[in-house]
C-alpha positions in Angstrom: 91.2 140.3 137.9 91.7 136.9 136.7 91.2 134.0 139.2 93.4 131.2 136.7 90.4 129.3 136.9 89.0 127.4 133.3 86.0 129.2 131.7 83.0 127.3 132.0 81.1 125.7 128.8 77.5 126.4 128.0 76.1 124.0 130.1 78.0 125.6 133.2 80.7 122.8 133.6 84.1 123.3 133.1 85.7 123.2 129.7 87.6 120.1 128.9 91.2 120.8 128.3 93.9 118.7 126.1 93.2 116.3 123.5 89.4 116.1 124.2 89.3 119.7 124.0 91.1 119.5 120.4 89.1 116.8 119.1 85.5 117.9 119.5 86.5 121.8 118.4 87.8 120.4 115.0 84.5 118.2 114.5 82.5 121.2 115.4 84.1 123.4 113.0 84.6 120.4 110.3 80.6 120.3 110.3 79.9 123.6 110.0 82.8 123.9 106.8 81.0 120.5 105.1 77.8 121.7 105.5 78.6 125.1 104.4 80.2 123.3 101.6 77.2 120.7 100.9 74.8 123.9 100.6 76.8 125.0 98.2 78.0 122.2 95.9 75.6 119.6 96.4 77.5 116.9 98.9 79.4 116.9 101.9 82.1 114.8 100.7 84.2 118.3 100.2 83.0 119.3 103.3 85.0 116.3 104.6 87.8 116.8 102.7 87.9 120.6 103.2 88.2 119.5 106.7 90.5 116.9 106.4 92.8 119.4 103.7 95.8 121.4 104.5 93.2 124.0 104.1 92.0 122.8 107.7 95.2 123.8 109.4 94.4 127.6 108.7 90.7 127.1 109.5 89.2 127.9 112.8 90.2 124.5 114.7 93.6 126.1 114.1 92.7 129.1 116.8 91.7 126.3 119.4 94.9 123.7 117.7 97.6 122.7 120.4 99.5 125.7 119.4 96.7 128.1 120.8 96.5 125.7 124.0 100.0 126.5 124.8 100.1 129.9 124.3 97.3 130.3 126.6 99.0 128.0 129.0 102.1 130.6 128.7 100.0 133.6 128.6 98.5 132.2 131.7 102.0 131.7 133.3 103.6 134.9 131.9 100.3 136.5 134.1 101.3 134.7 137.1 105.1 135.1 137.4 104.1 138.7 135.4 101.9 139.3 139.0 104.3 138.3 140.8 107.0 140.6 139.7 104.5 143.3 139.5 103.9 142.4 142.9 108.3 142.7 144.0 108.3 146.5 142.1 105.5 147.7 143.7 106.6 146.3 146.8 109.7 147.9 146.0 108.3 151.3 145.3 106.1 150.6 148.7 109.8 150.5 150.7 111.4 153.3 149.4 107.8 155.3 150.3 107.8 153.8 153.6 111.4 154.7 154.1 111.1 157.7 152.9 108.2 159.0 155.6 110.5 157.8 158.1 113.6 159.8 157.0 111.5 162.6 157.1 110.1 162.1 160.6 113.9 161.4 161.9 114.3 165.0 160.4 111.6 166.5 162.0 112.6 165.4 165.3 115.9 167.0 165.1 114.4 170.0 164.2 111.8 170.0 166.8 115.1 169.3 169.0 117.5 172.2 168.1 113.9 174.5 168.2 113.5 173.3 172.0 117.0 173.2 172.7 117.4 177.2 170.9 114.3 178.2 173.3 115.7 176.8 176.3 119.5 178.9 176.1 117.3 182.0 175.0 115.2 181.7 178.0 118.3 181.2 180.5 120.2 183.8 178.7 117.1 186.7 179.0 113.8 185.6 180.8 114.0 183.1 183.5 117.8 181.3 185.2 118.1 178.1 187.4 120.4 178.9 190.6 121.2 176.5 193.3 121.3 177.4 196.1 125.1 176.6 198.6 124.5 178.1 201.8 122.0 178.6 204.4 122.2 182.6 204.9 118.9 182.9 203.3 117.2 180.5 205.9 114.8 179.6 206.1 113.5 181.4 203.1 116.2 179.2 201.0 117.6 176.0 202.3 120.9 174.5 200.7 120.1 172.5 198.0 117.2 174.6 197.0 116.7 175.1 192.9 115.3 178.7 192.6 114.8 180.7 189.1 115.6 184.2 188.7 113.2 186.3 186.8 115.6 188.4 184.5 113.0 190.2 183.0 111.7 192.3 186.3 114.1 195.4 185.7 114.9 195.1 182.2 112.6 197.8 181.1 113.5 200.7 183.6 112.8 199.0 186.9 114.3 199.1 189.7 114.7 196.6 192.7 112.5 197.4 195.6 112.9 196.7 199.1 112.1 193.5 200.3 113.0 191.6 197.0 114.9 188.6 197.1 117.5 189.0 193.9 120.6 187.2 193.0 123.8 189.4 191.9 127.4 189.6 190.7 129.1 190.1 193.3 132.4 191.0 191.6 133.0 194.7 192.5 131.2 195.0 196.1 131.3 192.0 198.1 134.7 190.5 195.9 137.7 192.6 194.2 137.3 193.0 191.1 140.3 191.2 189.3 143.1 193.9 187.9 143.7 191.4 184.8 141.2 191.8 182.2 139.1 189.1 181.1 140.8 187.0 178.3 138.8 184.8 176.1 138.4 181.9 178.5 137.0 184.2 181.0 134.6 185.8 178.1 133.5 182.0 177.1 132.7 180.7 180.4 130.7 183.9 181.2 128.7 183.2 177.9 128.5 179.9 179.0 127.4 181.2 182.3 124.8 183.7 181.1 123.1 180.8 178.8 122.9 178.3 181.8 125.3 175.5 180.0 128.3 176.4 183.1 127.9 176.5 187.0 127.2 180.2 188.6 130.3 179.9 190.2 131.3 181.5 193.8 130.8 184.9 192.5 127.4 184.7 192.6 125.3 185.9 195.3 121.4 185.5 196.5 120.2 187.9 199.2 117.2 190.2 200.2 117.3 193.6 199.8 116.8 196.0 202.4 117.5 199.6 200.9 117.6 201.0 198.0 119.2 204.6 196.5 118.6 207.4 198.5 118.1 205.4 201.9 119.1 205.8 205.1 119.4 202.6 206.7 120.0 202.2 210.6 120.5 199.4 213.1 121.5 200.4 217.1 122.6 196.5 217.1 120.8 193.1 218.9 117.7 193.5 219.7 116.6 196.7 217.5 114.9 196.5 214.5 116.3 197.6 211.4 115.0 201.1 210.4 114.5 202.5 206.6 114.1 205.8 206.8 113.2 205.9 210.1 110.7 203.5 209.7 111.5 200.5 212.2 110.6 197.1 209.8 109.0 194.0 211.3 111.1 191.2 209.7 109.6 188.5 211.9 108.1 186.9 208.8 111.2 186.1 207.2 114.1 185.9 209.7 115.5 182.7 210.6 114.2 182.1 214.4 116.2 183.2 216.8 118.1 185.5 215.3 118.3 189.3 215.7 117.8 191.9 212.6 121.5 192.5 213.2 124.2 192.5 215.7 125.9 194.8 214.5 125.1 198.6 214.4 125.3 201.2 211.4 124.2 203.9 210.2 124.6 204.3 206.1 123.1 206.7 203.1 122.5 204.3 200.1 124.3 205.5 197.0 121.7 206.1 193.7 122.7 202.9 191.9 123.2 201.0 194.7 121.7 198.6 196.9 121.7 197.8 200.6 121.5 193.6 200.7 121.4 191.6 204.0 120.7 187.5 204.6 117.5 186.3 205.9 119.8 183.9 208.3 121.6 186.9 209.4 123.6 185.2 212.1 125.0 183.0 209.3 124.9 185.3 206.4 127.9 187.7 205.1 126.2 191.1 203.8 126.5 193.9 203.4 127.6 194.4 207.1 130.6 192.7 206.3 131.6 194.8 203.6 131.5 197.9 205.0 135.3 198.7 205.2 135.8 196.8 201.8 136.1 199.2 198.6 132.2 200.3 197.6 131.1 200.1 201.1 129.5 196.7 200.6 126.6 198.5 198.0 125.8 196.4 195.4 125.1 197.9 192.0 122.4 197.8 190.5 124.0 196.6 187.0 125.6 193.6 189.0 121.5 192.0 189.0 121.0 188.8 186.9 117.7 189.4 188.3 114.9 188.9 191.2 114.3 185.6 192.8 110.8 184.8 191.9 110.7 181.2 192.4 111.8 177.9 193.7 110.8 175.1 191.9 113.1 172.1 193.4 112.8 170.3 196.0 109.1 169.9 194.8 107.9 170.1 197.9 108.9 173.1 198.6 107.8 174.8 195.2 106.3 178.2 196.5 107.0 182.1 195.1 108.8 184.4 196.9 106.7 187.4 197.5 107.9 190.9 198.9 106.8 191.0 202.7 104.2 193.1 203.5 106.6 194.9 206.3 107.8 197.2 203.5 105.0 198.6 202.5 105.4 200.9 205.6 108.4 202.2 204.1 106.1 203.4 201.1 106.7 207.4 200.6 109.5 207.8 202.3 112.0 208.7 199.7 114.5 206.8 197.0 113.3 205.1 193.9 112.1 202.2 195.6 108.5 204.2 196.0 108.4 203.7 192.4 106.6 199.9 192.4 
């Protein structure tokens, strides 16, 4: 790399430059011609004219004349501005690489964007839902306000609810009238929209526990009785709202295969199954009107717990329907 600096003489100073420079090169090299000369033909008054000639213009002194010095000089300049534009295309080039790394990173992050964002609907569409929760007929299991996710995968592959789960249906059809009009497109978009978590449940939707299953008998002789499940009498202490009894109401029902038997853990407060009794289906809920069991609820973050089934169902194990099935 050249440093523009002057190149140093034999005797490690700097090379004179201009005139001086001129001067002593052409009495170097008009020595060496006249001496060359001399040798040769016996004087060195040819040497002197050979050096004072036109014959001296094409001679060496001519390489290091004023012509030489000045294209150097240019050369030297044509090297710096040269550098210098060198220096703007590579820059150049150095932009439109640096630009193009970005572009590509901009890219990237959209795609890692519409990946997370394609995950997320699949997700709420088939594995796991957000619900909020209204009301308090599920206290104090679920408090109002609560944000609880539905596990959509727990009967997808031939299970079945079991008693004591807490699962969140359609309630279309059992505890609300179906609607005689069929669905039009608006209806079919905002129950996509629905399905993939981008729309509110609505009021159709419904989060209780279940307490029977197909093929159970379920009893209650009204306050102060427990509820029985095939004549075994369940302790529901662990999950009732305080102070309330497991029903005040009595009945006596066979639960149809398909069908569930649903009731609120506030059952003072909560409209069940009970209430539906008289209403078309009986107030059953079917089984194909699950988005799935309540497995979770993750807001507020204190309260982030998992809702078990109680242990006061196992005694209910064996004693007929599909819910022995696990």
């Amino acid at each position: 790399m050249s440093t523009h600096e002057p190149p140093a003489d034999r005797d490690g100073s700097p090379a004179p430059t201009g005139a001086d420079s001129l001067s002593r090169s052409a009495v170097v090299s008009g020595g060496a011609v006249g001496g060359a000369a001399g040798g040769a033909a016996g004087g060195g008054v040819v040497g002197a004219e050979h050096a004072d000639g036109p014959e001296a213009a094409d001679g060496p002194e001519a390489a290091d004349g004023p012509e030489h010095a000045e294209v150097l000089e240019q050369a030297e300049g044509l090297e710096q501005t040269g550098g210098s534009g060198g220096d703007g295309s590579e820059q150049s080039d150095e932009s439109d690489r640096d630009e193009e790394p970005g572009r590509s990173r901009s890219r990237d992050l959209l795609l890692l964007v519409g990946i997370c964002l394609t995950a997320l609907l699949l997700v709420n569409a088939f594995v796991a839902r957000p619900f909020s929760v209204p009301s308090g007929s599920m206290e104090e299991t679920l408090r109002p306000g609560d944000r609880l996710v539905a596990n959509q995968l727990a009967y997808a592959f031939g299970g079945h609810p079991q008693r004591g789960d807490v699962v969140v249906f359609d309630g279309r059809g059992s505890f609300l009238r179906e609607s005689a009009k069929p669905p039009g497109f608006r209806d079919g978009l905002r129950s996509f929209a629905q399905d993939l978590g981008l729309a509110p449940a609505g009021d159709t939707v419904y989060v209780k526990r279940v307490i029977g299953v197909g093929g159970d008998r379920v009893t209650s002789t009204g306050p102060g009785a427990p509820i029985t499940v095939n004549g075994v009498p369940i302790d529901e202490t662990s999950y009732l709202s305080p102070g309330d009894d497991p029903s005040s109401v009595a009945f006596d029902i066979v639960v149809p295969a398909g069908k569930l038997w649903v009731m609120g853990d506030h059952r003072s407060a909560s409209r069940d199954s009970r209430d539906h009794l008289g209403d078309p289906g009986g107030g059953f809920v079917p089984e194909k009107k699950v988005i799935g069991r309540a497995d979770w609820v993750v807001y507020p973050f204190s309260r982030w717990t998992g809702l078990d089934r109680p242990a006061a169902f196992a005694a209910t194990a064996g004693t007929g329907g599909y819910g022995d099935q696990g």
